[in-house]
C-alpha positions in Angstrom: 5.0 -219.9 21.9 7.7 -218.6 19.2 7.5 -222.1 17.3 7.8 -221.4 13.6 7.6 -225.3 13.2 4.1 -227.0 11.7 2.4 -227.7 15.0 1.3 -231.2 12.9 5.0 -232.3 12.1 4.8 -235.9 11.4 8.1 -237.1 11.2 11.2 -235.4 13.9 14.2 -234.8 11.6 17.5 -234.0 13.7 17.4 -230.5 12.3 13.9 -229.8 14.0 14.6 -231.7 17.0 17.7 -229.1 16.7 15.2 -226.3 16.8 13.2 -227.5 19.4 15.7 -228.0 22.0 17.2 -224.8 21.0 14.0 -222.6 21.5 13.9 -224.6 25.0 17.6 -223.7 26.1 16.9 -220.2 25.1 13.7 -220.0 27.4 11.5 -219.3 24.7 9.0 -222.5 25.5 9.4 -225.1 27.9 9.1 -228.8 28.1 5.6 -228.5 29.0 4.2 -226.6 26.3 6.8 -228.4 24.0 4.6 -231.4 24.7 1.0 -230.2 24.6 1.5 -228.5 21.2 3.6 -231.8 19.2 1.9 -234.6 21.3 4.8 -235.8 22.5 6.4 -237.1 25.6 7.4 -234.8 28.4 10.5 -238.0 28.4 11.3 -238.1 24.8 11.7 -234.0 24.9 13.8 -234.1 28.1 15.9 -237.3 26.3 16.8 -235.1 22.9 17.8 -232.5 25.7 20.3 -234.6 26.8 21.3 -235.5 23.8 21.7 -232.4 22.8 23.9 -231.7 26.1 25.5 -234.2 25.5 26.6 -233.3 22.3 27.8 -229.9 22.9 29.9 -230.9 25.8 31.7 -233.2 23.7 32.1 -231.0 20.8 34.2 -228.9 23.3 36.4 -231.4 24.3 40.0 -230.8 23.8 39.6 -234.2 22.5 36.3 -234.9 20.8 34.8 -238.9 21.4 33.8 -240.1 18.6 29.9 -241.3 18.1 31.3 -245.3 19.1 33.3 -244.4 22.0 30.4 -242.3 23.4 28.0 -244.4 23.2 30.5 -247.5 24.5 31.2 -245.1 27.2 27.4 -244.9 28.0 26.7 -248.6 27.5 29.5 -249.0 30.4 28.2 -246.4 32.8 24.7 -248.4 32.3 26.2 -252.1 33.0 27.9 -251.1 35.7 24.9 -249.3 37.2 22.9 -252.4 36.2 25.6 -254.7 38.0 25.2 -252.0 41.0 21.4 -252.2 41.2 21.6 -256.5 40.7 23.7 -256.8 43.5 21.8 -254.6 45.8 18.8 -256.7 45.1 20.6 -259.6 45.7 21.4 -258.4 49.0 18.1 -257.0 49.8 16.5 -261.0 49.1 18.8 -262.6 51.2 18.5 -260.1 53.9 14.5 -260.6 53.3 15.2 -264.5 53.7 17.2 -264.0 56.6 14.2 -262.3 58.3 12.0 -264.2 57.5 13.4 -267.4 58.8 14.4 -265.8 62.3 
């Protein structure tokens, strides 16, 4: 693995996390061995990712979001997936209940 980071790094500044991801978007490790060698989370490699993703797709914007409207953005895309998951369960109950009583 290329890492040039302390493979006993205790505390993840943005700047390393920086690094990390980079070295992973350049093929150079992967998520796996990314997580064997700083005992960490396949999840919490692959979130910083997306983070990171995230980041450069708005920095290209014609129009950059600013850090509150993306994360407002995000917390809407969530409660509306949350309302979308709520009512399907809903329906599932009822349709369960229905069944059950015919």
């Amino acid at each position: 693995m290329s890492m040039t980071m302390d493979d006993s790094i205790k505390r993840w500044t943005a700047k390393r996390k920086t690094a990390l991801v980079i070295e992973i978007i350049q093929g150079k490790t992967t998520v796996a061995e990314a997580s064997r060698t700083f005992d960490l989370t396949p999840s919490e490699i692959e979130g910083w990712v997306e983070d990171a993703k995230r980041g450069m797709e708005n920095s290209l914007r014609a129009n950059p979001l600013d850090i509150r409207e993306q994360y407002e953005k995000q917390l809407k895309d969530l409660q509306e997936a949350y309302g979308e998951a709520m009512l399907e369960l809903r329906a599932r109950k009822k349709l369960a209940a229905l069944m059950v009583s015919h």
